[in-house]
C-alpha positions as CSV (number, residue, x, y, z in Angstrom):
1,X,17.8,-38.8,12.3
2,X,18.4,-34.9,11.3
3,X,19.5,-32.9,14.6
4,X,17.8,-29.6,15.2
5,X,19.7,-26.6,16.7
6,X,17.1,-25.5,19.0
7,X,19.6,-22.8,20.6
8,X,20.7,-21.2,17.4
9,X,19.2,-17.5,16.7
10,X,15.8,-17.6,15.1
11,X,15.0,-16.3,12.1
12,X,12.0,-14.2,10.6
13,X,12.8,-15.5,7.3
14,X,9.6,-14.1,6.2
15,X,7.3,-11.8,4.2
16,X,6.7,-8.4,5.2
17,X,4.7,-5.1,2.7
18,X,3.9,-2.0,3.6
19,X,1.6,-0.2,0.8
20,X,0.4,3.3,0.4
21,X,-3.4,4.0,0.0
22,X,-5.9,7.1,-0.5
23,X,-5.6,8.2,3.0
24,X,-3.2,6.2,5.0
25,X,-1.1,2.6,4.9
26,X,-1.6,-1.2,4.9
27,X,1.3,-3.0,6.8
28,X,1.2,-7.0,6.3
29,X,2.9,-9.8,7.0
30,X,2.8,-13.5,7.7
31,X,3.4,-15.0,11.3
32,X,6.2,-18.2,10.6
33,X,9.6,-17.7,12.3
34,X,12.2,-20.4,11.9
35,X,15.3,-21.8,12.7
36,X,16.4,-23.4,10.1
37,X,13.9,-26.0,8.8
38,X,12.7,-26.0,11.9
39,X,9.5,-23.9,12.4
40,X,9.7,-22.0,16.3
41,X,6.7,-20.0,15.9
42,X,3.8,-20.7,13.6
43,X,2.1,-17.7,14.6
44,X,4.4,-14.6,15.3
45,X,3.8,-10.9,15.3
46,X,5.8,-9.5,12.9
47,X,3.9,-5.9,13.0
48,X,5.5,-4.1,15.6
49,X,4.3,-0.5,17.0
50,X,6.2,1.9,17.4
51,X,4.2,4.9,18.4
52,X,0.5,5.5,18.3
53,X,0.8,6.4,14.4
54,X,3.8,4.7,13.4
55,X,4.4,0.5,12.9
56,X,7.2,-1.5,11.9
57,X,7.6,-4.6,9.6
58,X,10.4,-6.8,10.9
59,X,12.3,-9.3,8.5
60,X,15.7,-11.3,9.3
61,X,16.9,-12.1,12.6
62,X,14.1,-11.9,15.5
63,X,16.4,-10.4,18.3
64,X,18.0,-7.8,16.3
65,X,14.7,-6.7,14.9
66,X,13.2,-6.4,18.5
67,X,16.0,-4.8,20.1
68,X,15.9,-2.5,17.0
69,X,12.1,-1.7,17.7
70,X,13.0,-1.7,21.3
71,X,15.5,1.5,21.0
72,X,13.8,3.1,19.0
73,X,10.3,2.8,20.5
74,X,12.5,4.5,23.3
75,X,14.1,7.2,21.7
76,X,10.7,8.1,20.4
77,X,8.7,8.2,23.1
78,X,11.6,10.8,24.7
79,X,11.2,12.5,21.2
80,X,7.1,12.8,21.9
81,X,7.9,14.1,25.7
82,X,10.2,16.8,24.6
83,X,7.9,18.3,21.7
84,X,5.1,18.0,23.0
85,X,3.2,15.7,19.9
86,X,3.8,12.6,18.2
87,X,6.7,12.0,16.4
88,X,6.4,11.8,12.4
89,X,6.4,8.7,10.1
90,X,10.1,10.0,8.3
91,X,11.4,10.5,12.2
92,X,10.6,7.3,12.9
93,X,12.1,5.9,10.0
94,X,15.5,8.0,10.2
95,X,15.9,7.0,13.6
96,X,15.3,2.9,12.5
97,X,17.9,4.0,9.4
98,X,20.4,5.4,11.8
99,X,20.5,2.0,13.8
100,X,20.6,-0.1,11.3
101,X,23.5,1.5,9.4
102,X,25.6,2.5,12.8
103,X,25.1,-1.5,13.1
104,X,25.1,-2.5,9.9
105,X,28.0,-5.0,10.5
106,X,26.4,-6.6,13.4
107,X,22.7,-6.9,12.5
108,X,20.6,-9.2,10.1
109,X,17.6,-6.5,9.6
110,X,15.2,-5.7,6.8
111,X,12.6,-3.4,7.8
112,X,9.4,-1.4,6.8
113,X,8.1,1.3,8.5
114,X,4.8,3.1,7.8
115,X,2.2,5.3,9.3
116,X,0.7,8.3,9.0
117,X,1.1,11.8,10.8
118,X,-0.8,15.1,10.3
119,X,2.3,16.3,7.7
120,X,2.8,14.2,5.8
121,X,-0.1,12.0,5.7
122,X,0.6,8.2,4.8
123,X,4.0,7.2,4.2
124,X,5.8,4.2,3.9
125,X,10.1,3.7,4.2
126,X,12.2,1.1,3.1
127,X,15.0,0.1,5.6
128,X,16.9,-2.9,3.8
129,X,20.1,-4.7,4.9
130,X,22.6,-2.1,5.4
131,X,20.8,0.8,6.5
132,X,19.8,2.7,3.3
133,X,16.6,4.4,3.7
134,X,13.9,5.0,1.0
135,X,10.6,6.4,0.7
136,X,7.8,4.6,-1.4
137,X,4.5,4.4,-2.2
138,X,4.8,0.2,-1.6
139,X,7.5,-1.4,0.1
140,X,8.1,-5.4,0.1
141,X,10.9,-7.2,2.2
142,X,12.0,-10.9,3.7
143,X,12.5,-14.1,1.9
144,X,9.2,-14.0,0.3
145,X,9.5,-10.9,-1.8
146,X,11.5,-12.7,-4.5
147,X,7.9,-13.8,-5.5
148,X,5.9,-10.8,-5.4
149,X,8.3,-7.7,-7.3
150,X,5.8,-9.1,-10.7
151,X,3.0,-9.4,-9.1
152,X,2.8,-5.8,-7.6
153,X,4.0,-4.1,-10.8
154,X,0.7,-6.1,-12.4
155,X,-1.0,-5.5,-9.1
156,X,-0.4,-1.8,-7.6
157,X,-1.8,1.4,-8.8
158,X,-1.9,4.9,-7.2
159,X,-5.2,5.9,-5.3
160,X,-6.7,2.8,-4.1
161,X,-9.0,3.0,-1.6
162,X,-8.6,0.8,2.0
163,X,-10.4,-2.2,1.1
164,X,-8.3,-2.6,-2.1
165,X,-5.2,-2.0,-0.7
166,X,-5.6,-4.3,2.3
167,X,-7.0,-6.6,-0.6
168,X,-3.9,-6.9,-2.4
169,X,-1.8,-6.7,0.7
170,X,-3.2,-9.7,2.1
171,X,-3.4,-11.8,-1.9
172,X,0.5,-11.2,-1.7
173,X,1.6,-12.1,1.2
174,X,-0.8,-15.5,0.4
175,X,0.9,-15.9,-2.9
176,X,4.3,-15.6,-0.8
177,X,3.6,-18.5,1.7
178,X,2.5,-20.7,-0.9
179,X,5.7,-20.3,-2.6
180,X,8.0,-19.2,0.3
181,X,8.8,-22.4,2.3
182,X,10.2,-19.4,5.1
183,X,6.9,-17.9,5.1
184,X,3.8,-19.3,6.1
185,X,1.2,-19.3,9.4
186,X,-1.6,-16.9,9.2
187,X,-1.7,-13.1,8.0
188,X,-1.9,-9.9,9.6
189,X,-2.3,-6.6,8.5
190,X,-2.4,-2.9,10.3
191,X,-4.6,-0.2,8.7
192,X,-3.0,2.9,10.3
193,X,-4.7,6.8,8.9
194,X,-6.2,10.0,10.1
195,X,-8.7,7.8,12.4
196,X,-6.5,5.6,14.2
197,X,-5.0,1.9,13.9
198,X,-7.2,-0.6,13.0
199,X,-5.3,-4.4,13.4
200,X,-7.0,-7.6,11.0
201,X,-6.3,-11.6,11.5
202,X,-6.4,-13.6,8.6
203,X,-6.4,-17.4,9.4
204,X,-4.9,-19.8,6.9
205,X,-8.3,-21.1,6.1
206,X,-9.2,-17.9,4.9
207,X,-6.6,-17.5,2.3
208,X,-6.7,-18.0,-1.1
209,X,-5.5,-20.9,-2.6
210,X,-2.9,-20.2,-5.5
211,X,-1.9,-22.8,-9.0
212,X,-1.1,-26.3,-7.3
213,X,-2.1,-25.2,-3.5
214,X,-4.9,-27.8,-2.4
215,X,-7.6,-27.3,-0.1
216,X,-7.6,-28.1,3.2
217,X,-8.5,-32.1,3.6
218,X,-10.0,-34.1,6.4
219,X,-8.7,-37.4,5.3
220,X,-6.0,-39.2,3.3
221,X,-8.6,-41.0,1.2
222,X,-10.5,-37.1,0.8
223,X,-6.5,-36.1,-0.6
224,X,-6.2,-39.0,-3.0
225,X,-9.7,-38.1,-4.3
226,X,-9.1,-34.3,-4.9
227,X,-5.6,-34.9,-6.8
228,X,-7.3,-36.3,-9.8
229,X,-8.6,-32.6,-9.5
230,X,-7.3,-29.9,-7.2
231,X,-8.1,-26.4,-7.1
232,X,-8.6,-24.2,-9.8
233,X,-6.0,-21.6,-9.8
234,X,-6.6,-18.4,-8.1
235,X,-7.2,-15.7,-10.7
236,X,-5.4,-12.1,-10.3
């Protein structure tokens, strides 16, 4: 019988997007964090705040993404004291790049942030292994974003409005746990713009079923009778 390493560092081998939209951001992401093949949370937060206006999307290992959020959740709300307002989205995300890359030898971190600030508006960074820092209008990280680079150049286009961009936030990060066998559990998203921070649950129920993916079944005889079938495939 396989042997499971229930002290070795867990891992949010995962999906995590942050997208861009006519007035603010969509963060999303699933909830499955695992060791291994073993799965030690089905239903993780991997949205973390920051500030009032600013959120960040962990991927990779869970403590070094917390203790990441941790410092600089910190260092920003000393930032906030000593001006006298919230800090900015690109503050946020410089001080998250200067961590990572300072301990870029020592951490397993792949991070989004996004929010929006009275500047700058919406505004979404890329943090990636390493430390490297870059501003775009979508950004898509973990083990789950191998599926999803096609689907958002079919998929993406400037000016969408909320609905659609928490729309296609939510489809990909679907499309990743059906494909993903790191990502999985249930989907949240953060709506963050010039009115505030508005957080969503999406169940697994209420996800849409991709090619091969079969519905939810209440029996063994109620599976064998839908394989002659299945689902149809979900369209784009």
């Amino acid at each position: 019988m396989e042997k499971f390493d229930l002290d070795a560092p867990h891992s949010t081998g995962t999906t995590i997007i942050g997208v861009t939209y006519n007035g603010g951001v969509v963060l999303g992401a699933d909830s499955r964090t695992s060791n291994g093949v073993y799965v030690a949370n089905r239903a993780s937060d991997k949205i973390t705040k920051l500030t009032d206006n600013v959120y960040l999307c962990r991927s990779g290992s869970a403590a070094d993404t917390q203790i990441v959020s941790d410092y600089v959740r910190y260092f920003l709300h000393q930032h906030t004291i000593q001006l006298g307002q919230p800090a900015t989205v690109k503050v946020a995300a410089s001080l998250v790049r200067l961590l990572a890359y300072n301990n870029k030898d020592m951490l397993q971190a792949g991070l989004i942030v996004g929010g929006w600030d009275k500047y700058n508006g919406g505004k979404i960074y890329g943090v990636p292994l390493g430390g490297t820092i870059i501003e775009q209008p979508f950004a898509i990280g973990g083990s789950g974003s191998s599926y999803l680079y096609g689907f958002f150049d079919q998929a993406w286009k400037e000016g969408m409005t909320k609905d659609e961009a928490e729309q296609l936030v939510v489809k990909a990060v679907s499309l990743a746990i059906a494909r993903d066998g790191a990502s999985g559990g249930v989907v949240r998203t953060v709506i963050i713009n010039e009115e505030g921070v508005t957080r969503n649950f999406y169940p697994g129920d209420r996800l849409p079923l991709w090619h091969e993916e079969l519905e939810p079944q209440n029996s063994l005889l109620d599976t064998w009778g839908a394989a002659a079938t299945g689902p149809e495939p979900m369209s784009m």
